[in-house]
N, C-alpha and C positions, 0 to 999 in steps of 0.2 A: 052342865059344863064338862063332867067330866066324862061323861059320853059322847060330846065331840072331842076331847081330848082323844079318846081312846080310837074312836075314828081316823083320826087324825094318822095317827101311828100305825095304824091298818093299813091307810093308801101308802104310808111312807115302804113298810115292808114290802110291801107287794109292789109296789115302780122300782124297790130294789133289789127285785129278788132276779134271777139269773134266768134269761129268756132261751126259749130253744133257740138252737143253731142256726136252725133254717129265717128264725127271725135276723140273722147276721150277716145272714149268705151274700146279701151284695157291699158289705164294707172291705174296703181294702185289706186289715188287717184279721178277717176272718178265716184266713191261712193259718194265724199261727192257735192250731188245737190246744193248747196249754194257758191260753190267755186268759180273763175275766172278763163275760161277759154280763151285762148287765142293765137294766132300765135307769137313767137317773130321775126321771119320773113320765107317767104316759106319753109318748111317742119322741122321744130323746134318749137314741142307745149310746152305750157308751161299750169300748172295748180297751181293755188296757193290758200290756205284757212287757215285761221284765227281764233282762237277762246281762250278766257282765257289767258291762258301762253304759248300755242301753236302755232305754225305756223310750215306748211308744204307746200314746194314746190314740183312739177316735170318737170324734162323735158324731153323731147322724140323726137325721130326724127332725121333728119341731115340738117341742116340749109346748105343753099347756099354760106355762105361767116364766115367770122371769126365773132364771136357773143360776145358782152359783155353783161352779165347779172349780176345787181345789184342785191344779196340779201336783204329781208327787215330789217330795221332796230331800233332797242328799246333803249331808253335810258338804261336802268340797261343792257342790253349787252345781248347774246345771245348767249347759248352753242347749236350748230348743232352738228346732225348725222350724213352722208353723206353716203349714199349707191349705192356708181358709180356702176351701172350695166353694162354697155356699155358705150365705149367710156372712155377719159380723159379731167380734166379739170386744167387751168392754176391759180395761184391764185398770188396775187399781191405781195406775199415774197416771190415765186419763186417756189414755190412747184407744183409739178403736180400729180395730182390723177391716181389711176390705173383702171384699169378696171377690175369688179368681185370682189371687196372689199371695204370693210366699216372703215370709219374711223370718226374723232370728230375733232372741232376743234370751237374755241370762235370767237368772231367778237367784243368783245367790243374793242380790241388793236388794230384791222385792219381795213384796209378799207374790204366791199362787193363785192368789184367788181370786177368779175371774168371771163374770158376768156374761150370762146370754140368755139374749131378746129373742124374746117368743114371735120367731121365725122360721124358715128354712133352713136345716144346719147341715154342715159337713166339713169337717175339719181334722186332720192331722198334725200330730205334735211327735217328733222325731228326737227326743231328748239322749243327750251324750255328756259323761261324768269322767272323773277319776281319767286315768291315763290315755284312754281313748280320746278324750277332750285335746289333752295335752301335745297327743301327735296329730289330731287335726288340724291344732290350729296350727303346729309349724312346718305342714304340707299346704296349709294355705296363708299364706301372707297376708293379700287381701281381707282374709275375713279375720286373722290376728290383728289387725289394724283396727279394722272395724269392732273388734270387741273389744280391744282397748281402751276405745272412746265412745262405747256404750254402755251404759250403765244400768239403768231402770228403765228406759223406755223401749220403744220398739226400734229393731233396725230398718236396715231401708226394703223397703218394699218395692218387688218384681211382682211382672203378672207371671202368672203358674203359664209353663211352656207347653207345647205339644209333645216336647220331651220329658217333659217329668211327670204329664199323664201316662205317657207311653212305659215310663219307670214305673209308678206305683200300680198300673193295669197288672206289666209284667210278674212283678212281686206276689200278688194276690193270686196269681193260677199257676205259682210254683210250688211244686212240690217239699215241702219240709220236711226233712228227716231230723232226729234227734240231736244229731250231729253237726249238721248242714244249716241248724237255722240262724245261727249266734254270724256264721258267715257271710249266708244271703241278707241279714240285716246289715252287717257290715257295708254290703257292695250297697245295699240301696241306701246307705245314710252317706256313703262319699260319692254319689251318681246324683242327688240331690243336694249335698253341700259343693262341689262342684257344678254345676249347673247354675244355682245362687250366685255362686261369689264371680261365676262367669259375665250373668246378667247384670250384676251391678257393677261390676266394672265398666260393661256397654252402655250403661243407661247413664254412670260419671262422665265418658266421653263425650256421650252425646250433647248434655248439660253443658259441658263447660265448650264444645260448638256452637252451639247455642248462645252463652256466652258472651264468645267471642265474636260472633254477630251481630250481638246487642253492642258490643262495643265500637264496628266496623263504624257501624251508622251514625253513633254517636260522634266519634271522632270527623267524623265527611261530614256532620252538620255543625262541628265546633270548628272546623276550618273556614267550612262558608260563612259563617258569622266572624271568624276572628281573623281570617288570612293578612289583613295589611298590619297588623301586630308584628312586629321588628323581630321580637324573643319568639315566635312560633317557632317549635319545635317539638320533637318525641316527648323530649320531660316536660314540656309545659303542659302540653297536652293531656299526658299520662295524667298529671297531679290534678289537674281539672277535671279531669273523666272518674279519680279516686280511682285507677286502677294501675297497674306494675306497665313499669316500660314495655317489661316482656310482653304481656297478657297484650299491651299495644301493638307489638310488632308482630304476634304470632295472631289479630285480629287482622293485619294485611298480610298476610303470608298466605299464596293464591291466586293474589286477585289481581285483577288485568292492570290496575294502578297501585304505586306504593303510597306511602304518609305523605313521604316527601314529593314526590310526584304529583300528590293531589294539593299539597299548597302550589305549588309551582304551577301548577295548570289553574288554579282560582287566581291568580296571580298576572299570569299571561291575557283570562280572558278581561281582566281590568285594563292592564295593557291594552288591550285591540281596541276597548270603550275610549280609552285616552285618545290614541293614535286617530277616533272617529272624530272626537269632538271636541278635542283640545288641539286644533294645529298649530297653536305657539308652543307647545311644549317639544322642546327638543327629543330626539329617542335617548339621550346622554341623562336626561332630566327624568324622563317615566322609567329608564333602566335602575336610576337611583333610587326615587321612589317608590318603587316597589322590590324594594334591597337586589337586586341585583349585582354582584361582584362587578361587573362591567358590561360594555357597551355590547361586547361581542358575546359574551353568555348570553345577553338575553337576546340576542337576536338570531343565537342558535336553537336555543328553547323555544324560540317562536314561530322557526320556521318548520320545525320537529312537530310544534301544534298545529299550524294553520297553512302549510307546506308556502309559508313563503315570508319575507323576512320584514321587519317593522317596514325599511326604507319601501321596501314592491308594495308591502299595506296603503303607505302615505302615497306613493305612484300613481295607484290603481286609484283612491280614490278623487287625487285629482285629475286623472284621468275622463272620470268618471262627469266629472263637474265640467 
C-alpha cells in the first residue's frame, strides 16, 4: 500500500514538473518567457503569468483522467475572460462551457475550482483585478451592466470571432521586451474585452428582433380570432399577448400593415362576406356592426381595400345575378 502510495507521488511530480519550451511552442501564451510552464498531468499543459492587474492562464492538451484545476486567486476578486477554444469545462454552480466561444465571468462570489473532461482542451482565461478592473468596467458600460447582474454564474456567451483569433494569433508572434509586455497584454485584454461586450450587444438585438417577431404573429393571429370584439385595441391586445404596448408597436414598426390597420382590414373582409350574403342588411347596419364611426368611414376604408365602395359591391353583384 504504501508503495503505491509512493507511486502515486512519483507520477504526480513528474506531470508537474516544468516541460521544455519547445513542448509550449504552439500555445498562445508561450510569448511570455517569464511564465510557468507546466504539465497538470500527462498530456494537459498548463501555462500561467502574472503581472500588475493581470493574470493570464492556458491550457492545452487532453489529460488522461478527469482534471480539477484551481484558478488564481486575489483578494479584491477577479473579473475573467474565458476563450474555450476546444473542448468544455465544468464550473462549481453547474454551468458548463462550449466550445468555440468566449464568455466572462467574476470569481470573487465563487469558488475557482473547475472541472475538465478528458477531452480535447484549449482554453484561455484573461483575468483583470484591482484598478485595472475598475477603469475597464467604466470604459465599458455594457459589460458594467453585465457584471452587475452577474454573480456566480457564467455570462453570456459569443462564439470566438475571426477577429479575436486574429488577436490572440497576433499576440503570440510578438515580440516582448521587459518593458513592453505589461502593455501589449493591456492592448490584447481591451481588443478582446471589446470585441465581447461588442458581440453581445449584437446577439441582444438580434434576440429582442427575434422577439418582436414572435410577437408580430402573435398579435395577426389574436386579431383574426378576436377582430369583431368592440374593446380591440393596442392595450387589449398588449395584456393578452403579456407584453408592453411598446414592445407591440415596435413589433409593427416596418411592416406593410400597422395593428390598426390589420383589425380594420379583418373587419372590412367581414364586411364584403355580409354585403355577399346578407342583402337585408343595410351598409348603415354592417358599418355599425362592425364599429365603424359611420357610413362614410367605412365605405372609404373599403374602397382603399377592395378599390370599390360597399354600394358598386351590392351593384356589381346584383349585376351579376
Amino acid at each position: 500500500m504504501q508503495e503505491k502510495n509512493l507511486i502515486h507521488e512519483w507520477k504526480e511530480t513528474l506531470s508537474s514538473r516544468p516541460a521544455s519550451r519547445e513542448t509550449f511552442k504552439d500555445m498562445h501564451l508561450s510569448v511570455l518567457h517569464q511564465a510557468t510552464q507546466r504539465k497538470l498531468n500527462e498530456g494537459l499543459l498548463h501555462i500561467q503569468f502574472e503581472t500588475h492587474d493581470f493574470i493570464l492562464c492556458e491550457l492545452k492538451g487532453r489529460g488522461k483522467e478527469l482534471t480539477a484545476f484551481e484558478l488564481p486567486e486575489k483578494d479584491e476578486g477577479i473579473l475573467w475572460l474565458c476563450i474555450q477554444l476546444h473542448g468544455t469545462l465544468s464550473f462549481p454552480t453547474g454551468n458548463v462551457s462550449q466550445p468555440d466561444t468566449i464568455f466572462f465571468f467574476r470569481s470573487d462570489d465563487s469558488e475557482n475550482l473547475l472541472t475538465i473532461p478528458i477531452e480535447k482542451q484549449w482554453v484561455l482565461f484573461i483575468g483583470i483585478t484591482g484598478a485595472s478592473r475598475q477603469l475597464l468596467l467604466a470604459e465599458q458600460p455594457l459589460l458594467r451592466k453585465l457584471y452587475d447582474q452577474q454573480k456566480t454564474s457564467m455570462g453570456a456567451a459569443v462564439p470566438v470571432s475571426y477577429a479575436d483569433r486574429h488577436v490572440l494569433e497576433t499576440f503570440s508572434r510578438t515580440a516582448l521586451g521587459p518593458f513592453s509586455t505589461t502593455h501589449h497584454i493591456g492592448l490584447l485584454l481591451d481588443k478582446l474585452y471589446t470585441s465581447y461586450t461588442q458581440q453581445v450587444d449584437k446577439q441582444g438585438e438580434q434576440n429582442k428582433d427575434e422577439g418582436l417577431i414572435v410577437i408580430h404573429y402573435r398579435a395577426i393571429n389574436y386579431v383574426t380570432e378576436h377582430y369583431m370584439n368592440p374593446d380591440l385595441n393596442r392595450i387589449t391586445i398588449a395584456e393578452a399577448l403579456n407584453c408592453s404596448t411598446r414592445s407591440l408597436s415596435r413589433a409593427f414598426e416596418g411592416r406593410p400593415i400597422s395593428l390598426n390597420s390589420s383589425i380594420i382590414t379583418m373587419r372590412l373582409y367581414r364586411g364584403r362576406e355580409l354585403l355577399h350574403k346578407n342583402p337585408d342588411l343595410s351598409i348603415d347596419q354592417i358599418a355599425a356592426m362592425l364599429y365603424f364611426s359611420s357610413r362614410q368611414y367605412f365605405a372609404t376604408q373599403y374602397k382603399k381595400c377592395f378599390k370599390r365602395t360597399p354600394r358598386e359591391e351590392r351593384k356589381a353583384l346584383f349585376n351579376v345575378k
